[in-house]
N, C-alpha and C positions, 0 to 999 in steps of 0.2 A: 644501668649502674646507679646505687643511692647517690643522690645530691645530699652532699655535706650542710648541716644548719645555718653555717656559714658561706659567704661568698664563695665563689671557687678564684683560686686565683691561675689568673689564666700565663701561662710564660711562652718564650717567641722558643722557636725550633730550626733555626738555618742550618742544621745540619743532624747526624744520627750523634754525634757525640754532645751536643748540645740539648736533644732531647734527654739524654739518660742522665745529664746534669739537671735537666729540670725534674724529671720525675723522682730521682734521690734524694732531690733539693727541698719535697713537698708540694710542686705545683700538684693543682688538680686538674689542671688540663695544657694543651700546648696546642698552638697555631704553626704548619708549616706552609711551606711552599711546594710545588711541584712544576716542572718545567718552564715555559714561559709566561707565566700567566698568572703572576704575582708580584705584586707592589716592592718585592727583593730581589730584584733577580740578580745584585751582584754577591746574595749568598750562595751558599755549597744548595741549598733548596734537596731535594730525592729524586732519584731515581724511582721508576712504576716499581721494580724488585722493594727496595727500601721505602716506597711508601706502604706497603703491602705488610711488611716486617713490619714499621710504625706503627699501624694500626694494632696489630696483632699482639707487640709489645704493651704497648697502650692497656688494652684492654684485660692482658693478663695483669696489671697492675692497679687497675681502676682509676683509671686517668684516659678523657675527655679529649679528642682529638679535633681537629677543624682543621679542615684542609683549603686555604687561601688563592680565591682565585678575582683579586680585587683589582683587574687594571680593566681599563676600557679595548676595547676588541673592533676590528672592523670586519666586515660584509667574509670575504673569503679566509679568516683567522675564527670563524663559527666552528664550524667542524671538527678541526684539532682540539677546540673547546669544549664539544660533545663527547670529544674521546675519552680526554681527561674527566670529565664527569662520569662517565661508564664508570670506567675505572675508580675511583670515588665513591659507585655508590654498590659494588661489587666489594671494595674492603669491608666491611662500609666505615665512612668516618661519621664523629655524630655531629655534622652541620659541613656547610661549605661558607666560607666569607667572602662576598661578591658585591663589587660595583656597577659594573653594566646593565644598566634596568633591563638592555634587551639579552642580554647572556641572561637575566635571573626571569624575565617571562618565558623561556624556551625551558631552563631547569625546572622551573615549574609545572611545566605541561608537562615533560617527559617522566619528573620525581617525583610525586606531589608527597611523598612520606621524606624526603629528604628535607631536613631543618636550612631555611637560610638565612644567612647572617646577611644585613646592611654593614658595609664595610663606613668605618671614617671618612673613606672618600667619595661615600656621599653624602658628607658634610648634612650630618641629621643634627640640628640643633634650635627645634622651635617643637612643642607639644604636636601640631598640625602635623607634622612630619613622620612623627610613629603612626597614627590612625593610618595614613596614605600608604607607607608600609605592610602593615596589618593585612589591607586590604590586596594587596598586592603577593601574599602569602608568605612574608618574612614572619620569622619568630622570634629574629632579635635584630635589633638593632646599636652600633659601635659609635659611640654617641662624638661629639667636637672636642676637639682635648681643648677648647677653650671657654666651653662653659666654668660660670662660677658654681661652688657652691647653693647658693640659693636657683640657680636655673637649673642646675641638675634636677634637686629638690621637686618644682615645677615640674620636670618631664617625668621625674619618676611614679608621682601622685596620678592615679589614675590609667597609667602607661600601657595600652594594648602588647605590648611587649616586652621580654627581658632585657632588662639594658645590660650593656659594657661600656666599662670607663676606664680609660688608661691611667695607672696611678705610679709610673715610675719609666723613667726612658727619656730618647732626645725631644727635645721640641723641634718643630716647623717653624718658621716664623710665617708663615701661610696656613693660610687653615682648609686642611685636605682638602683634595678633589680642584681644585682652584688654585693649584701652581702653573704657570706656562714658561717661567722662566728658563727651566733646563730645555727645556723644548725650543724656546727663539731665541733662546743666545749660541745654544750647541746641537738642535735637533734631538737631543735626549728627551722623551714626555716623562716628565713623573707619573702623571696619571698611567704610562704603560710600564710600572716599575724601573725607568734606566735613567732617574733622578743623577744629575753628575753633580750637585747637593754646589753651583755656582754659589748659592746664599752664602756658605762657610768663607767665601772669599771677601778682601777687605770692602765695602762699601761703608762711606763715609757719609757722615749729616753732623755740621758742626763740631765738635771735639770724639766724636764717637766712630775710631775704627772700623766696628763689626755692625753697622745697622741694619741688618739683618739678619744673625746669629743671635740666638736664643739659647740660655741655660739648660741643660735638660733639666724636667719634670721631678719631681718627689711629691706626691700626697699620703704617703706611709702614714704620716698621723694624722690624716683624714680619714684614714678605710673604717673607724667605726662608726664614723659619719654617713660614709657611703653605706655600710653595712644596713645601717638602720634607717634610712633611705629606701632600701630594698634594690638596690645596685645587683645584679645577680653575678656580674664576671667582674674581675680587678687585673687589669689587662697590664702587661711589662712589655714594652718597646726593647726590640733588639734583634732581630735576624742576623745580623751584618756582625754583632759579637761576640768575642770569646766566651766559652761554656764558662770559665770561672763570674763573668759577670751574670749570666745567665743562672748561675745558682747562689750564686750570693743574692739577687734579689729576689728568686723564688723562696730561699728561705725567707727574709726578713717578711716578706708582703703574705709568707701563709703563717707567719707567727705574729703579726698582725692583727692578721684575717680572723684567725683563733682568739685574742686577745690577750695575747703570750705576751710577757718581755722580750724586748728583741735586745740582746746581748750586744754592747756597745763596742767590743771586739768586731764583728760581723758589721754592725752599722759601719763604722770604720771602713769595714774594707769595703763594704759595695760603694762609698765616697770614693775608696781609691782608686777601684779596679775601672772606672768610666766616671768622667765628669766632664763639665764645659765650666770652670772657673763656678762651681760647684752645682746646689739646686737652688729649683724655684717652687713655690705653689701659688705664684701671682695667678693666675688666672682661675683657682679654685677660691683664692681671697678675693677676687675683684682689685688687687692691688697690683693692677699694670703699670706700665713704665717703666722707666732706665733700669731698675734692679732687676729688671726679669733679664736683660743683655747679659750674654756671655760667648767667651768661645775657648778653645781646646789650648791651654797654652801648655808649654813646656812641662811645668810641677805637675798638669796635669797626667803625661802622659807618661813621667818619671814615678809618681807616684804607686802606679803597680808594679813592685818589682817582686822578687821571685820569692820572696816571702809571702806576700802578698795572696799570690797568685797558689802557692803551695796549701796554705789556710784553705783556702776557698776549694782549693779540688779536693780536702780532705772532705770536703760536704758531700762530694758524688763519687768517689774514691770506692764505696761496698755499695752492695744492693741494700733498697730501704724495702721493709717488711710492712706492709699499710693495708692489705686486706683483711678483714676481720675475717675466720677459719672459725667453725664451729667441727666437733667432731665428737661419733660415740661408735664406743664398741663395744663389744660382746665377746667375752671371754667363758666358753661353757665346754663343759666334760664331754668327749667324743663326738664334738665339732668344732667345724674350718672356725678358726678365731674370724669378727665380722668387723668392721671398719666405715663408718658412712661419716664423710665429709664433703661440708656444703659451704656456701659464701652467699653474702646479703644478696647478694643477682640474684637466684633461685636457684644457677648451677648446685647439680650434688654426684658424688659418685659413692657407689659401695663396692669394698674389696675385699676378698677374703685370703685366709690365709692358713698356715700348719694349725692341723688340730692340738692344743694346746695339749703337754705332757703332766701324767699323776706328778706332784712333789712329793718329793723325798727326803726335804728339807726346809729348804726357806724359800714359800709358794708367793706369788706374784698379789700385790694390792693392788686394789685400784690407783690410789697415790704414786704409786712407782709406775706404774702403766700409763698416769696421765703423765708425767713430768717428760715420761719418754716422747710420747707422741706430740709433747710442746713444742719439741725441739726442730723447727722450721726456721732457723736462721738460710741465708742466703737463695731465700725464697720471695716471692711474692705477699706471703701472708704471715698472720702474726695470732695466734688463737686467741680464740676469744671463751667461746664455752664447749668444758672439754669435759663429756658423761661418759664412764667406763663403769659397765654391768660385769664382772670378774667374781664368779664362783669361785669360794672358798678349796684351797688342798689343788691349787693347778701352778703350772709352773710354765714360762714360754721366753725363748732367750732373747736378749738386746737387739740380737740381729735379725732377730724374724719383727720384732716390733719396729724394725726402723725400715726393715725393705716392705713390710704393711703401710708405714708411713709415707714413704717414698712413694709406693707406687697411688697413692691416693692421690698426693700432691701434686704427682705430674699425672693423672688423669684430671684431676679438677683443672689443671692449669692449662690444658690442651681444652676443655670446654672453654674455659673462662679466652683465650685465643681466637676459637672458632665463632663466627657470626653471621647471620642469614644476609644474603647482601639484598639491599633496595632495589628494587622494583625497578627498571628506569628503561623507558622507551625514547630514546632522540627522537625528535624529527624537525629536519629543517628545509622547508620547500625553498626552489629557487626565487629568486629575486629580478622580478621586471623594470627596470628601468624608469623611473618617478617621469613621466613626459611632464614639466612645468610649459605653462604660457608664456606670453613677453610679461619679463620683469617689470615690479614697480620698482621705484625707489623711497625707501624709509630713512627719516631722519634721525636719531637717538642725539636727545642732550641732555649732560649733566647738569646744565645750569640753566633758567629761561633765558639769563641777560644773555646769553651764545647766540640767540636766535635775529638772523634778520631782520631789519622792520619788512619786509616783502620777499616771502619766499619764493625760490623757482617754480614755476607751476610747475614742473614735472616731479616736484614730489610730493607723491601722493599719502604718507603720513608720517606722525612724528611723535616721537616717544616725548613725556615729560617725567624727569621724578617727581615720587608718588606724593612728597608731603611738600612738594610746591605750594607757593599759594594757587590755589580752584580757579580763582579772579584769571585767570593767566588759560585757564583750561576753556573760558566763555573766551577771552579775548579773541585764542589763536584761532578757535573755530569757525573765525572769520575770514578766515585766510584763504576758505577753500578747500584745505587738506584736513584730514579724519587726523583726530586727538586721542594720542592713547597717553598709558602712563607705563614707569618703569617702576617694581619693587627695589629696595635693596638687595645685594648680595648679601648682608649678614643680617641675621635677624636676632641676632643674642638676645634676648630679653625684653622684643620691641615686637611679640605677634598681635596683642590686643591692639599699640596702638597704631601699628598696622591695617587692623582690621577696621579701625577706626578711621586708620584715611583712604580706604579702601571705599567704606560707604559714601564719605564725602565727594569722592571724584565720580562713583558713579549718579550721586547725587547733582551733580553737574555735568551730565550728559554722555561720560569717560564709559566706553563700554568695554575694553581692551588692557590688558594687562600684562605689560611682559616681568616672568618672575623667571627666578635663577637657580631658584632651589624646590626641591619636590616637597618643601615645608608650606609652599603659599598656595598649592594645586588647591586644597578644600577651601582656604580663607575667599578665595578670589570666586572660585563657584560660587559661595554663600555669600559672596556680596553680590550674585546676579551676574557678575563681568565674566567677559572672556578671557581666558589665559593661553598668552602667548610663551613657548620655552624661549628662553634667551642660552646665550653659548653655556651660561654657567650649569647646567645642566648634561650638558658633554654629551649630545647625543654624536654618535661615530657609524651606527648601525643603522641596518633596515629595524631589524626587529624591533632595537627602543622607538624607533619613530611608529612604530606599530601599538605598543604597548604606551609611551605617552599620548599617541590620539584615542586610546581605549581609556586613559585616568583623565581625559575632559580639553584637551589643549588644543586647540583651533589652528595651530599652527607652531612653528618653531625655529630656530635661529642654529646654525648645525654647526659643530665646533672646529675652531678654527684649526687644530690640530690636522682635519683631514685636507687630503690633496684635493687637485681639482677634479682628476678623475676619480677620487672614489666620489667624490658627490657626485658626479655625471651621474654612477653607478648603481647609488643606492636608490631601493626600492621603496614602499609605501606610498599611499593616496595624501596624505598630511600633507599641506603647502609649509614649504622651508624658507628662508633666508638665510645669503649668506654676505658675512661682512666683508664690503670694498674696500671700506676706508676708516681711518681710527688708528690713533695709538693702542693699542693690546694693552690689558689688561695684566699683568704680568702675575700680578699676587692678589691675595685679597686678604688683610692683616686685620687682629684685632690689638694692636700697639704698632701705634703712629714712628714708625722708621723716620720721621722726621724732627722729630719732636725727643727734646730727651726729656721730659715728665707731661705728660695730657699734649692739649693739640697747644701749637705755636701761638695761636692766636690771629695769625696774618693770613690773608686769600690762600688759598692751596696752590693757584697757579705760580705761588713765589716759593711753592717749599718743594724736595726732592733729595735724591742720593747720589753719590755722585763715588762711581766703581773706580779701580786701582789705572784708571787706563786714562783716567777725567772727564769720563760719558757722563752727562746727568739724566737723570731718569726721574720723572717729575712724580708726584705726589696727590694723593687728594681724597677728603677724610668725608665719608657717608656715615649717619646713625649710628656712630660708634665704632667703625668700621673703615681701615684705609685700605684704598686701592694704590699701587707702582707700574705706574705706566712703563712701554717701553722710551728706547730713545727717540726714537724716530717713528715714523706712522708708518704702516700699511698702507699701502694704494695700487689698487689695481686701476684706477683712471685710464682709459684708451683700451685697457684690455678687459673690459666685460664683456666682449661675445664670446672671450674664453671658458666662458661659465656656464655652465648647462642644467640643468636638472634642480633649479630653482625659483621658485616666482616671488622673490624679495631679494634684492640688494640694499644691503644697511651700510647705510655710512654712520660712525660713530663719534661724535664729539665731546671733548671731554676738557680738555685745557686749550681749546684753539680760544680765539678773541671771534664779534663778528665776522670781522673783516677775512680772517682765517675762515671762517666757515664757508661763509660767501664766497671767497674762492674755489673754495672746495667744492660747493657746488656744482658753480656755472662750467668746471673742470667735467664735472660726472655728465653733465650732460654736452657739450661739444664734443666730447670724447677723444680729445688730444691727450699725447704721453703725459705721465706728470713729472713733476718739476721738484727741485730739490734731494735733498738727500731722503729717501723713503727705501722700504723694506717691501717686497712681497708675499712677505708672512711667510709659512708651510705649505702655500698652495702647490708649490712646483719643488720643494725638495724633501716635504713629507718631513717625519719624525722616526727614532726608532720606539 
């Protein structure tokens, strides 16, 4: 299909009547879902029949389909994933949107002509991070709906691949790929699309109700920013609603896109028809804080009423005519009148038709013969150049020129429908069992003052953050146990000087690197060090653990979402780690829930939020970037010979004191129950 000069604007599709509002609406392409195995799944998503029809639709209309299969997957949910991509690449849709590094190295093997998209939740938001893609055989990457302006800018310059940028819809207050909250308060994973969206619930931090609820998104008068950027996709958040918001923002972001006015009527109503105590573009200005806070009250949800709503459907109400129809014919003495109509695709049909009769009167022009054959309303197409060759003294009637017309239309339209499907061989061999050694035990700490003056000698190493003071890196490595360091989880705008404390640590001996995001895999190479995966990374699968020891990583930390017997389970040679102990991680924000403008100013282990029930759930602010503990920690204490199929147990510290840690310790190693009010994480009741 031609790509438009401009952006395409891409709009969400939760259902068959949600699609036909975006394609009427002007979108250029649409994102759906298909059974389980998409980041929505409490939309209407298709049916295989109806994704089959989408496609088909789609394409008679020259609109750009992706078919979304962006949640994380475990070991025996492979399969049914294979299916689905058969099927996928048998429509064919043009890309699939995928999270799962090890779902997207098996699509790769089996597709290698099918385009894949890096979905948002794999939180791609450093330059380093497309190359690593690139390389991995993506073609586009869905970039952080929290970059600003100027860091988009950055990734765009030079970008091995097409970006998409979401520029309208709700915000997270987490930044994809890196929510666990639904998942350990209610067992719902967002990462597996069945987010029960707890953040909308009240959590408080000083006079602030909702600190965790965010405005949804508007950068509509940013897109000629992004445009000229070279932004390729301008992405609208929405599976979950109604087609009228669905076409109320597909128009305004393709009249935008175009550099059309957008009629203040329309603006109006995409305000009304979904808001959160309205919009924001703090995070496209770099002007985070309190103003970016919102959430759904009342007026909001009054404000679409049935006027409202009735506006808005008139937009997808008839079919819109957006193919450009080229067409000529041939009108000549004692032959089949001729008819050849083609489309910018290459599609073309020719048809013929009654030998045109002597006049005897008033004989047929070309001008009358083209105005007829323009007449393509409640079609797909809209003409564009229309040549009619019409010998003089011949005469042919309205209804033979319109069943000529007719039957050209629905021949071209049945090519423009029909498409070779992709190539695609699955294959997925079985999975042997990882046999790990006797476990070591690793220490991770957010802070150095955390650390004992004299550590237990059975642990044999210990993570520091990366932009410590080095002094601390010579110190501990007196201790006897091996020194590594920890990158950030957020990198917004911090890769150089990253890179930069990158060579310093290994400039002090640091050989080891645990990073959280697949944006630090080449920085940490290039600094000589080894890269460790940390949870943030969400390996669930054999395969990803197969595919991150193939992109350079020494080893890996396996996400805490899985049970304890899928890790017995899972297969590959990679040595893993898995976490004992540690408050979770719950979010990873880039505006401090604690703070209502920039950080508090006070130790993190005094700030936190505090839910409708008066849990508090502590706080704590990294390179521009806050982490939300849970309430209570994780401890498996006494029960790690429960644990099989891994040769690291990580204890994690984060807001304990010393003296907390130090118990914690000399806990892991006696191997008595623990003590206190604690969690056992997802080990034993899994997630859906």
């Amino acid at each position: 299909m031609n790509l438009n000069n401009h952006p395409e604007v891409l709009a969400p599709a939760g259902s068959p009547e949600q699609l036909i509002a975006a394609v009427r609406s002007g979108a250029d392409a649409v994102y759906l879902g298909a059974g389980s195995m998409n980041a929505r799944q409490s939309a209407q998503n298709f049916s295989d029949s109806e994704l089959m029809e989408a496609a088909a639709y789609c394409r008679e209309y020259g609109v750009r389909l992706y078919v979304v299969m962006n949640t994380l997957l475990f070991d025996d949910e492979l399969e049914q994933a294979g299916r689905l991509f058969e099927l996928v690449c048998s429509m064919p849709a043009d890309g699939v949107i995928v999270q799962d590094v090890g779902l997207a190295s098996l699509m790769r093997k089996a597709a290698p002509d099918m385009p894949l998209h890096a979905s948002t939740q794999m939180t791609i938001h450093s330059p380093a991070a497309l190359n690593t893609l690139h390389s991995m055989g993506f073609s586009r990457a869905v970039l952080a709906r929290e970059l600003s302006g100027e860091e988009l800018s950055q990734m765009a310059a030079d970008s091995p691949l097409e970006l998409e940028v979401f520029v309208h819809g709700a915000l997270c207050m987490c930044v994809s790929g890196q929510c666990y909250l639904s998942a350990m308060l209610g067992g719902r994973s967002g990462n597996r699309g069945r987010c029960a969206q707890p953040c909308r619930l009240p959590f408080r931090s000083g006079e602030r109700e909702y600190a965790l609820s965010l405005k949804d998104m508007s950068h509509v008068q940013h897109i000629e920013r992004l445009s000229q950027m070279g932004i390729r996709s301008l992405k609208i958040e929405g599976r979950m609603k109604r087609p009228e918001y669905c076409a109320a923002a597909s128009a305004v972001c393709s009249a935008a896109a175009k550099g059309e006015e957008i009629p203040q009527k329309l603006a109006d109503s995409l305000s009304a028809v979904f808001s959160r105590s309205g919009f924001t573009d703090g995070y496209f200005t770099a002007r985070r804080g309190s103003v970016m806070f919102g959430y759904r009250t009342k007026d909001d949800v009054t404000a679409a009423d049935s006027s409202v709503l009735s506006s808005l459907h008139e937009l997808y109400k008839k079919e819109r005519s957006r193919v450009p129809l080229d067409m000529k014919a041939a009108v000549h003495a004692g032959k089949p009148v001729e008819l050849t109509a083609s489309d910018a695709d290459g599609n073309s049909v020719t048809v013929s038709g009654d030998i045109p009769q002597v006049s005897d009167g008033g004989s047929l022009s070309a001008e009358q013969l083209s105005a007829r054959l323009s007449k393509t309303g409640g079609t797909a197409f809209v003409p564009r150049n229309i040549s009619c060759d019409v010998e003089d003294g011949l005469f042919l009637p309205a209804s033979a020129v319109n069943g000529l017309r007719r039957q050209a239309v629905e021949q071209l339209t049945a090519q423009r429908r029909a498409a070779a499907a992709v190539e695609c061989n699955w294959q997925q061999s079985g999975v042997i069992p990882h046999a790990a050694v006797v476990p070591e035990l690793h220490a991770v700490f957010a802070d150095p003052s955390q650390i004992p003056e004299v550590l237990p000698d059975h642990v044999r190493r210990i993570y520091l953050p990366l932009e410590c003071d080095p002094g601390v890196f010579d110190r501990m490595r007196a201790s006897g146990c091996e020194v590594c360091v920890e990158a950030p989880r957020g990198l917004f705008g911090n890769e150089q000087r990253i890179r930069e404390l990158l060579d310093i640590a290994h400039g002090h001996g640091v050989e080891v690197c645990m990073i959280h995001n697949i944006g630090l895999i080449e920085p940490v190479l290039s600094a000589g060090m080894i890269p460790y995966g940390g949870f943030g990374l969400n390996i669930t699968n054999t395969a990803a653990i197969e595919e991150f020891e193939r992109l350079g990583l020494a080893g890996a930390e396996l996400s805490f979402e899985l049970t304890l017997g899928r890790i017995a389970a899972l297969g590959g040679k990679m040595p893993r780690g898995v976490i004992v102990y540690g408050y979770l991680p719950l979010m990873l924000t880039r505006n401090c829930p604690s703070a209502l403008s920039g950080c508090p100013g006070r130790p993190c282990s005094e700030c936190g939020i505090v839910d409708r029930r008066g849990v508090r759930f502590a706080t704590r602010c990294r390179m521009g970037c806050t982490e939300v503990y849970n309430s209570v920690p994780l401890d498996m204490t006494g029960r790690e010979r429960e644990i099989s199929g891994a040769e690291h147990h990580i204890m994690r510290f984060t807001v304990e004191d010393t003296e907390q840690v130090l118990r914690a310790l000399r806990a892991s190693r006696k191997g008595g129950a623990a003590q206190g009010d604690i969690t056992r994480g997802l080990y034993y009741r899994g997630v859906e």
